[in-house]
Each structure stands twice: as C-alpha cells, then as structure tokens.
C-alpha positions in Angstrom: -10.2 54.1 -4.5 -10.8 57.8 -2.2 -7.1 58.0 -2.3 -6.6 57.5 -5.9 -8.7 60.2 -6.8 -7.2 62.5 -4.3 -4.1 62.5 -5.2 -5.6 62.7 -9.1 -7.1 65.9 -7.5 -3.7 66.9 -5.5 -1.5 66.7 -9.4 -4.5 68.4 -11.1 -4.6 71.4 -8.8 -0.9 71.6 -8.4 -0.6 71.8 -12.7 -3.5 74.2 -12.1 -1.0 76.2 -9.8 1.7 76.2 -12.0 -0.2 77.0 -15.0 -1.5 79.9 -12.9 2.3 81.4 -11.6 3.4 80.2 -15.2 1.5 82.6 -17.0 1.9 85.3 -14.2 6.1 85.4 -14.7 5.5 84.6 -18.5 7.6 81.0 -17.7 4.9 78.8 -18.3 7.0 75.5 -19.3 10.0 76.1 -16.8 7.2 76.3 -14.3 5.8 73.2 -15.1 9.3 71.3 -15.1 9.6 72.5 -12.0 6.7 71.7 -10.4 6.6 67.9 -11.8 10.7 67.8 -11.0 8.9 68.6 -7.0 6.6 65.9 -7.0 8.7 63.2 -8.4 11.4 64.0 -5.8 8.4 63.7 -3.4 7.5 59.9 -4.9 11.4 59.2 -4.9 11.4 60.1 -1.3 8.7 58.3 -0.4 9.8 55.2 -2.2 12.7 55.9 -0.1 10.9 55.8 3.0 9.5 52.5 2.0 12.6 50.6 1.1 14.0 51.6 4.6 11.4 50.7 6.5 11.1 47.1 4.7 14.3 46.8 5.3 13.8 47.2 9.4 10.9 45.1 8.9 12.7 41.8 7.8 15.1 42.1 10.8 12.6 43.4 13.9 8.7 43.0 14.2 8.0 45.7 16.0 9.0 48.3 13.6 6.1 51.0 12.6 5.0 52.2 9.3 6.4 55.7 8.2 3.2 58.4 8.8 2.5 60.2 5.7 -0.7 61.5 4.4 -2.4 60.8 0.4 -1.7 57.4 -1.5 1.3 57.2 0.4 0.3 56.9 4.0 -2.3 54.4 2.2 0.7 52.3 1.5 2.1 52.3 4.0 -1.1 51.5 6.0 -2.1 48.7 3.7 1.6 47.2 3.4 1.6 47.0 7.5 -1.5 45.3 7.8 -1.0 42.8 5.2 2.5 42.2 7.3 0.8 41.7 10.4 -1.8 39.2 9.0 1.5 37.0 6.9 3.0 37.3 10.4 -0.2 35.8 12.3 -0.8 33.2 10.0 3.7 32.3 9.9 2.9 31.9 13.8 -0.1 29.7 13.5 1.5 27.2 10.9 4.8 27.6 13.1 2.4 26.3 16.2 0.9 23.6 14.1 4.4 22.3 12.9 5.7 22.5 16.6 3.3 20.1 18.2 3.5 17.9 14.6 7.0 17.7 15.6 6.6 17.3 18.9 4.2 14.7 19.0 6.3 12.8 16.0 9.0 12.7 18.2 7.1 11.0 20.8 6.0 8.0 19.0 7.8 5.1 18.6 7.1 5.0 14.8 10.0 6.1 12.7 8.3 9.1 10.5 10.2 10.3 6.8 9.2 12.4 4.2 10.9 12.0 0.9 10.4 14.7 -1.5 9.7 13.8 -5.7 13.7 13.6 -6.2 13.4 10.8 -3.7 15.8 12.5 -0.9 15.3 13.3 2.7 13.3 16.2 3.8 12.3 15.7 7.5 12.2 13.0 9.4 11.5 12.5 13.5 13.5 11.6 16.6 12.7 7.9 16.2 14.0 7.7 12.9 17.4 8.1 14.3 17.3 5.5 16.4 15.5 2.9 14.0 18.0 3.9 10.8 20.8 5.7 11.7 19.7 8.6 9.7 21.6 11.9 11.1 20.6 15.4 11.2 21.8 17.7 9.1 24.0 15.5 7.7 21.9 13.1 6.0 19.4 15.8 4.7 18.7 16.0 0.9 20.5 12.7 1.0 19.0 9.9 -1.7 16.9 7.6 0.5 18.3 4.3 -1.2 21.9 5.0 -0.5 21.2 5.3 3.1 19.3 2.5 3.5 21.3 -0.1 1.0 18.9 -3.2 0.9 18.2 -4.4 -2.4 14.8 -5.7 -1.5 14.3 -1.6 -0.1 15.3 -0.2 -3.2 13.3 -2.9 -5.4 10.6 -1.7 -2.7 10.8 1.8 -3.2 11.3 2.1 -7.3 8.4 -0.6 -7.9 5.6 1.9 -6.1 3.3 -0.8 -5.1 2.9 0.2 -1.8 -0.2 -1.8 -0.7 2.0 -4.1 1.2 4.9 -3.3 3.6 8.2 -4.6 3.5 10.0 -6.3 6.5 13.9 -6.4 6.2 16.6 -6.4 9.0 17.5 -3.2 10.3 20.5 -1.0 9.0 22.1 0.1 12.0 21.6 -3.1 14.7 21.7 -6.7 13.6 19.1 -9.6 14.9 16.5 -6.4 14.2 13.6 -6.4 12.2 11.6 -3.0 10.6 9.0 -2.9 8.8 8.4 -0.2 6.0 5.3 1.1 4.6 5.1 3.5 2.0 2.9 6.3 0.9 2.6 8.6 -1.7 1.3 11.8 -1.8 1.6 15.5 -3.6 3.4 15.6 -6.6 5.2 12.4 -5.8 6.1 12.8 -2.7 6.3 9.8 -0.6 5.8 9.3 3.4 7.7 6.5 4.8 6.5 5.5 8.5 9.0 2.5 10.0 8.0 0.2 13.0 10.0 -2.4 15.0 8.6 -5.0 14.9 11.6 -7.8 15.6 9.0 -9.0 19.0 6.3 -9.7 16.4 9.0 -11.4 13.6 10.3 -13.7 16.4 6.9 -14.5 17.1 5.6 -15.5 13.7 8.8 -17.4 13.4 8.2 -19.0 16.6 4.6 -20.0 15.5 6.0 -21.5 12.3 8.7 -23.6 14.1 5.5 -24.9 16.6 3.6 -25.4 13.5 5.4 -27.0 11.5 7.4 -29.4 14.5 3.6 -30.2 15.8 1.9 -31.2 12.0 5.9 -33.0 11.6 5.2 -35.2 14.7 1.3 -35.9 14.5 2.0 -37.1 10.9 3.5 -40.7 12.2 0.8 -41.6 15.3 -2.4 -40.4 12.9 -0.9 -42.8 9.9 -0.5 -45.5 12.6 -4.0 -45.2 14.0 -5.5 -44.8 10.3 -3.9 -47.5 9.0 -4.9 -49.9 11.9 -8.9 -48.7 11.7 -8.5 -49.6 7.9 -6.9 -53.0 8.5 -10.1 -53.4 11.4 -12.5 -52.1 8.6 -11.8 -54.8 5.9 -12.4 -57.2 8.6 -15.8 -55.6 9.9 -17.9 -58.2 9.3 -16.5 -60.5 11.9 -17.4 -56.9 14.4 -20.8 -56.7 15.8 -22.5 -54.6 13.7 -23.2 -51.6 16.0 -19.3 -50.9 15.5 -19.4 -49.9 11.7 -20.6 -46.8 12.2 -18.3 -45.5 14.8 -15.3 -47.1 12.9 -16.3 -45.4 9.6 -16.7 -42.2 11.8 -13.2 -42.5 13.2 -11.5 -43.5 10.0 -13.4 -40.3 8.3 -12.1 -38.4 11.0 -8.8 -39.2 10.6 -8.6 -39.2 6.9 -9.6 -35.7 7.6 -6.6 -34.7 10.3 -4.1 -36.4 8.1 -5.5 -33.4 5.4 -5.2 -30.9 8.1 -1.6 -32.2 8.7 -0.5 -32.5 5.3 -2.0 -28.9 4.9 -0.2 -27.0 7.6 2.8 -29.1 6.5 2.7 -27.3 2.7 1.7 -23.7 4.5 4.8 -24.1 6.9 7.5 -25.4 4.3 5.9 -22.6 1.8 6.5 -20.0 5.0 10.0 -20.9 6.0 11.1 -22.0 2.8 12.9 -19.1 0.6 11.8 -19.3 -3.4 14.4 -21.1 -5.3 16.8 -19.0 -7.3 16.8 -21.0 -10.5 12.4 -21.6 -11.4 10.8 -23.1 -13.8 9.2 -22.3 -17.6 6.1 -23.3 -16.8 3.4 -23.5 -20.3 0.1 -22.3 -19.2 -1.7 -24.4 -21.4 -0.2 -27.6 -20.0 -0.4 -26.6 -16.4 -4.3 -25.7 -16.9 -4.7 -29.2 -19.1 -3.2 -31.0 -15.6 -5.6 -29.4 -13.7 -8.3 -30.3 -16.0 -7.4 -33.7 -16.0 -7.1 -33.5 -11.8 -10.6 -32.6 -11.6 -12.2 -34.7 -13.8 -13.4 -37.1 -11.0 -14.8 -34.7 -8.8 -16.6 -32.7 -11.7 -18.6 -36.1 -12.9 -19.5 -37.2 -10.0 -21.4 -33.5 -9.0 -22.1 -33.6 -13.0 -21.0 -30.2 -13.5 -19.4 -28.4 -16.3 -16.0 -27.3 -16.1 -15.4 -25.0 -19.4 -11.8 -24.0 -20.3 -11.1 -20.0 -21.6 -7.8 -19.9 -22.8 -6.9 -16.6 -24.5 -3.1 -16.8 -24.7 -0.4 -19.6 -24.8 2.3 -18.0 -23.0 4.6 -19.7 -19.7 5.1 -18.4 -16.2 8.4 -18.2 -14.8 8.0 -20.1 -11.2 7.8 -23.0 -9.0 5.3 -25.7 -11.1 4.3 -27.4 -8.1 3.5 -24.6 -6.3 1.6 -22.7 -9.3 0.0 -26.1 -10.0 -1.4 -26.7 -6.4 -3.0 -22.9 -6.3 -5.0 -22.8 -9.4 -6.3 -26.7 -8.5 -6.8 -25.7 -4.9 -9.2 -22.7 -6.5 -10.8 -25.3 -9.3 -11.3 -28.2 -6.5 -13.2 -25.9 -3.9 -14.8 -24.3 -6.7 -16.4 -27.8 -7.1 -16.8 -29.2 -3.6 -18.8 -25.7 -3.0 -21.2 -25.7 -6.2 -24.5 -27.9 -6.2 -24.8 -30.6 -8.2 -25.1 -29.4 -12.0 -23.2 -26.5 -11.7 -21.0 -24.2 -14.0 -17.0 -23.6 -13.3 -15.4 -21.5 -15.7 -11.7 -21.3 -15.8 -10.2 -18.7 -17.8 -6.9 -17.4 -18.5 -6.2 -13.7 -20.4 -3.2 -11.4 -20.8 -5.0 -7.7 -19.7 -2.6 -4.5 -19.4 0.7 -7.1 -19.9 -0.1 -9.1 -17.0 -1.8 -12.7 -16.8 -5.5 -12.9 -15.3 -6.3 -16.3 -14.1 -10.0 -16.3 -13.1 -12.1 -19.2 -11.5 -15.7 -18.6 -11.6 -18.9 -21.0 -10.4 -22.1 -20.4 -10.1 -22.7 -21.8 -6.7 -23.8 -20.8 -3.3 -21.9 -17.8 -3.2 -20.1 -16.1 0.0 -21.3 -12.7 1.7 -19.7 -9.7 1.4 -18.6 -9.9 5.0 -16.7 -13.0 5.1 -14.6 -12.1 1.9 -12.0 -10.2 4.1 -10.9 -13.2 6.3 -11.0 -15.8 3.4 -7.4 -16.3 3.3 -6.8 -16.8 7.4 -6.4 -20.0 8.6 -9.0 -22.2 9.7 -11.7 -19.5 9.0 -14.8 -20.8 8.3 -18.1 -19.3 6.6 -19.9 -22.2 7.4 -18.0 -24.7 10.0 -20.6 -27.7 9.4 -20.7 -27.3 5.6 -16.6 -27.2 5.9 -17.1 -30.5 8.0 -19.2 -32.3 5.5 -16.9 -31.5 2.5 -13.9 -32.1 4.1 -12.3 -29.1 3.9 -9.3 -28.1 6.0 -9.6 -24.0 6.1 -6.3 -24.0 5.1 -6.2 -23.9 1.2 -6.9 -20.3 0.6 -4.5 -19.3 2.7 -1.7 -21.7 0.8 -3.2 -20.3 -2.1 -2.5 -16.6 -0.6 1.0 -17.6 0.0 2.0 -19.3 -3.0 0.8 -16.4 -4.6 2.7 -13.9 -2.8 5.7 -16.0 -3.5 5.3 -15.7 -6.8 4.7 -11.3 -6.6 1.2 -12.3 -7.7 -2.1 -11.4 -6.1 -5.6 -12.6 -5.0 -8.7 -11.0 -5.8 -12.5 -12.9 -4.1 -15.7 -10.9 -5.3 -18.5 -13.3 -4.5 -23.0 -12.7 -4.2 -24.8 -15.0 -2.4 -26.9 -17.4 -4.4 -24.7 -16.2 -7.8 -21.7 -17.2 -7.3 -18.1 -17.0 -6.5 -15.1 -15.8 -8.7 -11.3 -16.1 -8.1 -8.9 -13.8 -9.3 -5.6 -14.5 -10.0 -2.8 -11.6 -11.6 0.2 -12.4 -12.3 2.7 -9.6 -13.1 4.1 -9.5 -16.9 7.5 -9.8 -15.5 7.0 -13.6 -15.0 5.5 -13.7 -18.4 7.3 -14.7 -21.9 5.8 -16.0 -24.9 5.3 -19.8 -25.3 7.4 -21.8 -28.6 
C-alpha cells in the first residue's frame, strides 16, 4: 500500500513540475504530453524488464530480479518471492511423488490409476510385469482394450467394486490376478492387481480334497447307518443298556451324512460353472414350495410363519439352487426360534431390485458373530448347533448360491429380538410374471 501512494505522490509532483515549466515557457499542454509521453516510456520499459526476466526465469533458477526502485522494484520483489515459495513447494510435492513412486515400485502389487475417461494415467513397475502394460506406449490408452476380458470390462462398467474380480492373466497363461477397484475424485478409479495363482491353486486344491473326501465318506457312513438301523428295529432282543448308545450312534451318523451331503452341495456349487441356459422361476410358486417344505417343522415348534408377498414377478436362475437358499434361511429361521415364535417371509421390489427378507423373533445373534456367519463350520453356539442338528454349512451354501446368482446377503440380528435375512436380487434377473 506505501508504494502505491508513492508513486501517486511521484505522478502528482511530476504534473506539478510540468505545470510549473509549462507556464514558465507559456507551453503548458506540450509540456504535459511530454512529461506523461516520459513516464509511459518508463512503465513500457519496465514492463520490458519484466517480460525478459520471466523469460530467464522459466529456463534457469538462479536468475535475480531486475533492481529498480517505486512500485516497480515492489514487483519485482514480490514476483521473486512468490517464485521461490511455487518453487519450494514444486520440490516438496516432486519429493513426495518420488518416494510414492519409488516405494510403488517396490511392491509386488500392481498399482493403476485411470483417469474419468477411463484411460491410463500412471501406473508402477509391477504393473508391467503382471499386465503387460508398456510405458509410454500404452499411456492415455482405454483400460478395457488392454486388458480384453469380458468379465473385466463387465467388471469395470458395472462399478460395484465391493468385491474383486479373479480372471487369468493377460500376458502369461496358468496365471491368476486378482483386481480390485476403487473410485475416487471425480470418477477416477485406482486399480491395485495381486497374483494370486499360489492362493487359486490352493482353493482349488481344497475343493478337489473336499469334495473327493465328502464323495468317498458318503458310501462307508450309509453302510454303517443302515446296519445301526436294521440293529435298531431289532433292539428289543439287545440288552437294554445298548439303546441308548445305538440311538446315540445312529443320531450321530444321521448327522455326518448331513455334513457330507452338505459339503457335497457347497463343492458341486464351487466347481460347478452356472449353466448358460436358466430358468423362469415365479416367485410366488417358489415361496408357496417353501411354505409347503416347512410346514412340518413350523407345527411342531407351533410357530407362525406369515407370507408378505408384494409383487408377482420371476427370477431368471437355477430353481434348485434359488429354492434350497431361501428354505435353508426359512428352516434355520425355525430350528433357531423358541417354541411359539414369529417368522415373517417377505418379498418386495425396492429401487428395481427384488428384497427377499426372512425375519424371526428368536434368540438373536451378537453383533460380533455376524461377520463370520457365512464361513464354514463357524459356530455361535457349538452345543446349541449340536442339539439342532445343524451342519455350519448352510449359510455359507446360501452365500454361494447367492453370489452365483450376482445377488447378495445382508444378517442384522439383536440378541433377545431377533434375526433378519436379507436377500437382493439385482433387477436384471427380474421380468414381470404372466
């Protein structure tokens, strides 16, 4: 503010000065032309001074302001400093990017960011070896035409990132990535991408033991069952401390021919690939078959099942599959709810997709078992599993069937209140019922 109102001061004496000579040589006006003719070829020269100097500045660092005095060497002063702070602040994010880079390109983790127009901005070392992506070749390249999966591009146009995506690798076959997605900014996506063929063979590995073991314990546990059965209608020829321990065994094994025909229908709905041509299934007569189903364990705990159908619409899907989910849910619903209970099953379209919910007003489950639900053999209660029978595998075939079918499972459950199931399935499997 000081230097604006000297140089105010510095025009207002130098019109007082030629005012003054002006009237001394009777040449008042040409006077005045000339003076302000002087002090815009001063400005002009000093804007001069200042273009030139800019233009050093972009090309060398160490390049010092012109010295002048007035408004000008105030310029000049404030233009510098204000060039030295945008130059401490371009090094600091420079350092900050370098070690991002740097440590990016030590992980093993394949790192991409994909700018709104879904092409390639950046990505790290590992990338290259995990996609083949080349730089600068590949930059401002569409994502989806360098990777050219189907199941990618379905991935990366449906933005429902909460899960990854596993598909073979691009560049080398037998490999297996797995991609998980990320938005952020104005629709800017990060991509990270892990190898994980060590943990695919695995899984697959656990499957094939699974599913071989539950194959082959099938035969010997239908052999030993039937015989204790055969030995049980003849009991009363057995002394009588044997009944016990017989109806003990066959209990027992009634119960690991569950476990085995479980693990059986979790394997087959692992390994097995969804069919290409599904079924129309009504939801009306898929929810009256359950009803029906459940009958017999609803009387005999005298509870009330009640039926909330909104809309009569069908699912395309695998029936069998749809049908063993939502009567897995109603049955443990059930087993789980003292005697005289309440199980709601209710069905509504909300937002185009189909809400499936299975409510009771039993026991409940706390808060922190809710998360591990759907793993195998977990167990909120092992002895209250072992007196209803349950296997601790049907939520996780529930899980799975779901998945198969791009649908997903919500649990919110209070102790003491009660349990509800949620079930959404996307409007895209969803038509209108004749």
């Amino acid at each position: 503010m000081t230097n604006w109102h000297s140089e105010l001061h510095r025009i207002l004496v130098l019109l007082g000065l030629c005012l003054v000579f002006g009237f001394v040589i009777d040449r008042v006006q040409i006077v005045l032309l000339l003076g302000l003719s002087a002090y815009t070829f001063y400005n002009l020269f000093q804007l001069r001074r200042l273009t030139q100097w800019v233009a050093k500045e972009s090309h060398r660092n160490d390049v010092l302001p012109p010295e002048d005095g007035g408004i000008w060497g105030a310029i000049f002063d404030n233009i510098y400093k204000l060039q030295k702070q945008e130059r401490l602040a371009s090094d600091y994010l420079k350092g900050i990017l370098n070690k991002a880079q740097e440590s990016s390109a030590a992980l093993e983790i394949a790192v991409v960011m994909i700018n709104k127009q879904g092409t390639l901005d950046w990505w790290n070392r590992a990338t290259e070896e995990l996609l083949g992506i080349r730089y600068p070749n590949d930059r401002n390249q569409a994502v989806t035409n360098l990777i050219r999966d189907p199941r990618f591009a379905d991935y990366f146009h449906r933005e429902k990132y909460d899960q990854t995506l596993r598909i073979e690798a691009p560049t080398k076959g037998g490999r297996t990535l797995e991609f998980q997605l990320t938005s952020f900014g104005e629709h800017e996506k990060l991509m990270l991408v892990r190898d994980v063929t060590q943990l695919h063979r695995l899984e697959a590995m656990r499957r094939d033991f699974v599913g071989n073991v539950s194959h082959e314990l099938g035969t010997p546990i239908t052999v030993i069952k039937g015989y204790l059965e055969t030995i049980i209608d003849h009991k009363d020829s057995l002394d009588p401390r044997w009944h016990k321990p017989l109806e003990q065994m066959r209990s027992q094994s009634q119960r690991m021919e569950n476990i085995v025909r479980d693990l059986l229908v979790l394997s087959s709905i692992e390994t097995r690939s969804a069919p290409r041509v599904q079924d129309r299934i009504s939801l009306r007569d898929l929810i009256q078959e359950i009803e029906n189903e459940s009958q017999e364990i609803v009387n005999e705990k005298d509870h009330q099942l009640i039926i909330e159908l909104d809309a009569d619409i069908e699912i395309t899907g695998q029936r069998s599959e749809l049908y063993s989910a939502l009567s897995n849910l109603v049955i443990n619903a059930a087993k789980y709810t003292p005697k005289g209970g309440r199980i709601t099953l209710r069905a509504a379209l909300e937002g185009g997709d189909l809400k499936i919910e299975i409510e009771d007003n039993g026991i409940g489950i706390a808060a922190q078992h809710i998360p591990r639900l759907t793993e195998r053999f977990y167990r909120v209660d092992p002895s209250r599993s072992a007196e209803t029978g349950g296997t601790g595998l049907g939520l996780a075939i529930v899980k799975h069937i779901l998945a198969r079918h791009d649908a997903e499972l919500e649990i919110e459950s209070t102790i003491g209140k009660g349990s509800l199931f949620r079930c959404w399935i996307p409007k895209e499997r969803l038509s209108s019922a004749r």
